[in-house]
VEXKEGU-843179 format. One record per residue: residue number from 1; residue in three letters; x, y, z of N, C-alpha, C, O in turn. Coordinates in Angstrom, 2 decimals. Example, Ala and Ser with C-alpha at 12.3 -4.5 7.8 and 13.67 -1.06 7.14 Angstrom:
// VEXKEGU-843179
pos|code|n_px|n_py|n_pz|ca_px|ca_py|ca_pz|c_px|c_py|c_pz|o_px|o_py|o_pz
1|ALA|13.19|-5.69|7.80|12.30|-4.50|7.80|13.20|-3.30|7.80|14.24|-3.32|8.46
2|SER|12.85|-2.25|7.08|13.67|-1.06|7.14|12.90|0.03|7.87|13.41|1.14|8.04
// end
This chain:
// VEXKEGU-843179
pos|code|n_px|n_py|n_pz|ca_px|ca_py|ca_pz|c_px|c_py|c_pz|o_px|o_py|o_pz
1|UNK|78.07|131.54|110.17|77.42|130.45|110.87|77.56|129.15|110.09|77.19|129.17|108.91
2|UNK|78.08|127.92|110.65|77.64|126.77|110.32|76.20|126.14|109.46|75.05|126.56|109.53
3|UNK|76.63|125.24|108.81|75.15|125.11|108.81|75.34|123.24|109.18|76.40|122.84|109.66
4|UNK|74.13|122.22|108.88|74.00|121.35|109.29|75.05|120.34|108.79|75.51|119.41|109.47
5|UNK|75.39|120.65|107.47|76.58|120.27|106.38|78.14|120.26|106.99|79.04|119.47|107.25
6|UNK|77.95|121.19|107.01|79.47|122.16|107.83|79.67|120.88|109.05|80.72|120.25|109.21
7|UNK|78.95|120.77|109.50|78.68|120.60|111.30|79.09|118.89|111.03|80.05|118.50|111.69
8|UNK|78.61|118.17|110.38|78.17|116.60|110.48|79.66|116.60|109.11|80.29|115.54|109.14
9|UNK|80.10|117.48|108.21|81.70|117.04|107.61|82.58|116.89|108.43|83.50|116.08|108.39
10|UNK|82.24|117.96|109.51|83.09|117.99|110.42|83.79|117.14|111.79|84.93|116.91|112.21
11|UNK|82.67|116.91|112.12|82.31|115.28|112.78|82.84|114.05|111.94|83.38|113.13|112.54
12|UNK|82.74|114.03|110.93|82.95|112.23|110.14|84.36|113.04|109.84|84.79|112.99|110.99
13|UNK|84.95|113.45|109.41|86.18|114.16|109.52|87.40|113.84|110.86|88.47|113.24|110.94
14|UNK|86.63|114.54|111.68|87.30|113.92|113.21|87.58|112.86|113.36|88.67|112.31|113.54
15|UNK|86.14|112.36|113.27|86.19|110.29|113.78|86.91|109.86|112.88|87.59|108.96|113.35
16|UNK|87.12|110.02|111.87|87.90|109.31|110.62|88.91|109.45|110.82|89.62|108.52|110.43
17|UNK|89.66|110.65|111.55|90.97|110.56|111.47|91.52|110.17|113.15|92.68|110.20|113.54
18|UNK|90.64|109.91|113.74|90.66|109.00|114.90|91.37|107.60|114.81|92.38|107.06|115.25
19|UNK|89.91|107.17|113.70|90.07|105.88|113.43|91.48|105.22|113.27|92.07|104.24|113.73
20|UNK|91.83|106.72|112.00|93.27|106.38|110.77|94.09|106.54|112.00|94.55|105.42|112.21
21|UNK|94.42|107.18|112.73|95.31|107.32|113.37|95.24|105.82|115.02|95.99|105.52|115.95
22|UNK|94.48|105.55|114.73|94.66|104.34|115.91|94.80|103.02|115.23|95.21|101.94|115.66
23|UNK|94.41|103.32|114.26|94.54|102.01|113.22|96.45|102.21|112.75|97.34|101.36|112.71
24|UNK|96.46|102.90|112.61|98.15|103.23|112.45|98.70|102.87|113.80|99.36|101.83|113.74
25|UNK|98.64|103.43|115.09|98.99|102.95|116.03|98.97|100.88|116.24|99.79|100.09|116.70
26|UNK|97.98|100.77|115.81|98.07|99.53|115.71|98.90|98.09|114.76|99.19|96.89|114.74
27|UNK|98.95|99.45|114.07|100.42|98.77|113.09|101.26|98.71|113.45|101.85|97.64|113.30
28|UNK|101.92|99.79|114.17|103.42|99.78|115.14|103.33|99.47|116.01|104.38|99.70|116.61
29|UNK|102.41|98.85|116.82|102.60|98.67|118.19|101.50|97.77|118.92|100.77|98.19|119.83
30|UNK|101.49|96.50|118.41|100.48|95.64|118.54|99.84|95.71|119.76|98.63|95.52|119.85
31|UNK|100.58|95.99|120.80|100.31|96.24|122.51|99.10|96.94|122.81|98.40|96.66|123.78
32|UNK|98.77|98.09|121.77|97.81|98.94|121.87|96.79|98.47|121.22|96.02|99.40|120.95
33|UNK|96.36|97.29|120.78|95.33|96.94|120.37|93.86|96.93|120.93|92.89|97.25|120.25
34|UNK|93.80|96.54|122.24|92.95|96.77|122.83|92.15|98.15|123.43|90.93|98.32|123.41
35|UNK|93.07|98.98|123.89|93.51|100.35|123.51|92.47|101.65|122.74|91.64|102.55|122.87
36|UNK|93.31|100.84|121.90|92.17|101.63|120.42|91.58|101.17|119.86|91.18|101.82|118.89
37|UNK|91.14|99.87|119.98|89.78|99.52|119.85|88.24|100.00|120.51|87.03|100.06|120.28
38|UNK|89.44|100.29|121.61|87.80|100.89|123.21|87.25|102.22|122.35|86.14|102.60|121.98
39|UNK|89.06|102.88|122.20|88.95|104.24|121.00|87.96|104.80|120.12|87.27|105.81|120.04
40|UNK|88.18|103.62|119.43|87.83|103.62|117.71|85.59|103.93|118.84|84.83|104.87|119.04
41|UNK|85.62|102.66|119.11|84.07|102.46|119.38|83.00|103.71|120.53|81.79|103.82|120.69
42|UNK|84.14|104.41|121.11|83.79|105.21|121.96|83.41|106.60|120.78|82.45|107.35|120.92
43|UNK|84.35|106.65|119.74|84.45|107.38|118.53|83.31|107.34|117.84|82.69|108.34|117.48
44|UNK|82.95|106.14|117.62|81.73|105.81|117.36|80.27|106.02|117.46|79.38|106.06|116.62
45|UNK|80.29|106.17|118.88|79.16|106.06|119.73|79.23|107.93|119.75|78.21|108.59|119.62
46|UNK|80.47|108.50|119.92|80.58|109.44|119.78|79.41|110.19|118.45|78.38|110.85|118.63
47|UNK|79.86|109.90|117.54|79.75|110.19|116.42|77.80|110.15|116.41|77.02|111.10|116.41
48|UNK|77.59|109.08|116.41|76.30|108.56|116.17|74.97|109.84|117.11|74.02|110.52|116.74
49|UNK|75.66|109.57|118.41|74.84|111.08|119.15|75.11|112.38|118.75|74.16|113.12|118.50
50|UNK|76.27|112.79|118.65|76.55|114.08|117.90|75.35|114.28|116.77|74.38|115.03|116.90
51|UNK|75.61|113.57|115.83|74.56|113.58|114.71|73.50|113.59|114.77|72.79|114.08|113.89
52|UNK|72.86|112.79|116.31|71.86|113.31|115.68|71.08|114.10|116.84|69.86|114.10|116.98
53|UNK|72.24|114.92|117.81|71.76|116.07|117.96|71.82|117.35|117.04|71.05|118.30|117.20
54|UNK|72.90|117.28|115.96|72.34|117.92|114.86|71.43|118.07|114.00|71.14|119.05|113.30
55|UNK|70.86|116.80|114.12|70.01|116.75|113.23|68.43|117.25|113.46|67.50|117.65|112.76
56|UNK|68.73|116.95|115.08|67.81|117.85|116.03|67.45|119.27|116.03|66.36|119.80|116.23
57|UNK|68.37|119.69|115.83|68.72|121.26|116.12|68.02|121.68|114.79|68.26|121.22|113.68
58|UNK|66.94|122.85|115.17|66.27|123.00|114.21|66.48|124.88|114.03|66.18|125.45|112.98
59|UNK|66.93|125.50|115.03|67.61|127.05|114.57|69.44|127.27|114.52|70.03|126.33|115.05
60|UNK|70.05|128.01|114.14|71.27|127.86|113.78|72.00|128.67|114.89|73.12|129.20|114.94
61|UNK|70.83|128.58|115.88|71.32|129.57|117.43|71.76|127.82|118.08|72.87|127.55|118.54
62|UNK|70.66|126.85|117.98|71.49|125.60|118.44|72.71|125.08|117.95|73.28|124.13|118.48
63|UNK|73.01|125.51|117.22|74.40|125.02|116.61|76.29|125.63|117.58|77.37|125.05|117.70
64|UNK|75.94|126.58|117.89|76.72|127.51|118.97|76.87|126.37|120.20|77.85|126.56|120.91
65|UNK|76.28|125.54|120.44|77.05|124.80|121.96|77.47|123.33|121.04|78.57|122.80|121.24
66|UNK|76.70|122.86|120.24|77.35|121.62|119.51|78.53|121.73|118.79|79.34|120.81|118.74
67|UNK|78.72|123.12|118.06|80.12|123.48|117.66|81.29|123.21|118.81|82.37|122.64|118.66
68|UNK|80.71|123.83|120.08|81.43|123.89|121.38|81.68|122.63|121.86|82.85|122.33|122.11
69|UNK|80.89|121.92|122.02|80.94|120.05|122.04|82.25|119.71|121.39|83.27|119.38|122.00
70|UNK|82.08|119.83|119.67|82.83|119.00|118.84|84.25|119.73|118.83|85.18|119.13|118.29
71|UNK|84.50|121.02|119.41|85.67|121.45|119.29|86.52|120.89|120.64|87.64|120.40|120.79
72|UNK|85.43|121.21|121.49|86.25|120.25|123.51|86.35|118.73|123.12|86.91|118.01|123.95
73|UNK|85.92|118.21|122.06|86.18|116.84|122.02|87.17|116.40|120.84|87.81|115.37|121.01
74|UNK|87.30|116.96|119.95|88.59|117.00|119.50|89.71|117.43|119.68|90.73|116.99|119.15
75|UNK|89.61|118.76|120.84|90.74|118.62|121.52|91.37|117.59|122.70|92.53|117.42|123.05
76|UNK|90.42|117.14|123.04|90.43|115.93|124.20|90.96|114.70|123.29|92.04|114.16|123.54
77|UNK|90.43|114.43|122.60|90.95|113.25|121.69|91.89|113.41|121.13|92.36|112.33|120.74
78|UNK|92.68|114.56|120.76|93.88|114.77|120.31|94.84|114.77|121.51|96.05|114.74|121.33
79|UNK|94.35|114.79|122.63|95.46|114.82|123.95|95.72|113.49|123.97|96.81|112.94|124.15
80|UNK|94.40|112.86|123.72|94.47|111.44|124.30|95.45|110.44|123.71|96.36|109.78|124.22
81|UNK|94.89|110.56|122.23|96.20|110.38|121.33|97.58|110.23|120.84|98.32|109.52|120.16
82|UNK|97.51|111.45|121.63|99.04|111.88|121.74|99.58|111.01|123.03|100.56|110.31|122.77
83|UNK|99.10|110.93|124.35|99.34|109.80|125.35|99.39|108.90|124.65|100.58|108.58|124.72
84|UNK|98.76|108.00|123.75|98.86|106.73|123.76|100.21|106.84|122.64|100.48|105.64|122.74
85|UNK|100.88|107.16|122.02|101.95|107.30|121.54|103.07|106.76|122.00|104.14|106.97|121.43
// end
């Protein structure tokens, strides 16, 4: 089982390499600026609720659908990603 540690590395982990990776896009390809900016802040906002429905979660039986959350959304964001390429 996860614990609250596990859960919230894992999260700033994601968004971070969101970030790095649209911020790179933005180096090659000025066009996408706007783009991944919406990105980066949706990432954000992302991030900020995630946390602190973890932080919420007070048995480690709640942790089983937020794991489920952060895994459907990093796969979604890695699709998305890959489109904007």
């Amino acid at each position: 089982m996860a614990s609250k540690r596990d859960l919230k590395k894992e999260v700033n982990n994601m968004v971070f390499d969101v970030v790095e990776e649209c911020f790179s896009l933005q180096l090659y390809d000025a066009s996408k600026k706007e783009a991944t900016d919406k990105f980066i802040e949706e990432a954000a906002d992302y991030m900020e609720d995630i946390l602190s429905k973890i932080h919420a979660a007070k048995t480690k039986k709640e942790f089983a659908p937020l794991r489920a959350d952060i895994a459907k959304t990093g796969e979604a964001w890695l699709e998305r990603l890959n489109g904007m390429q």
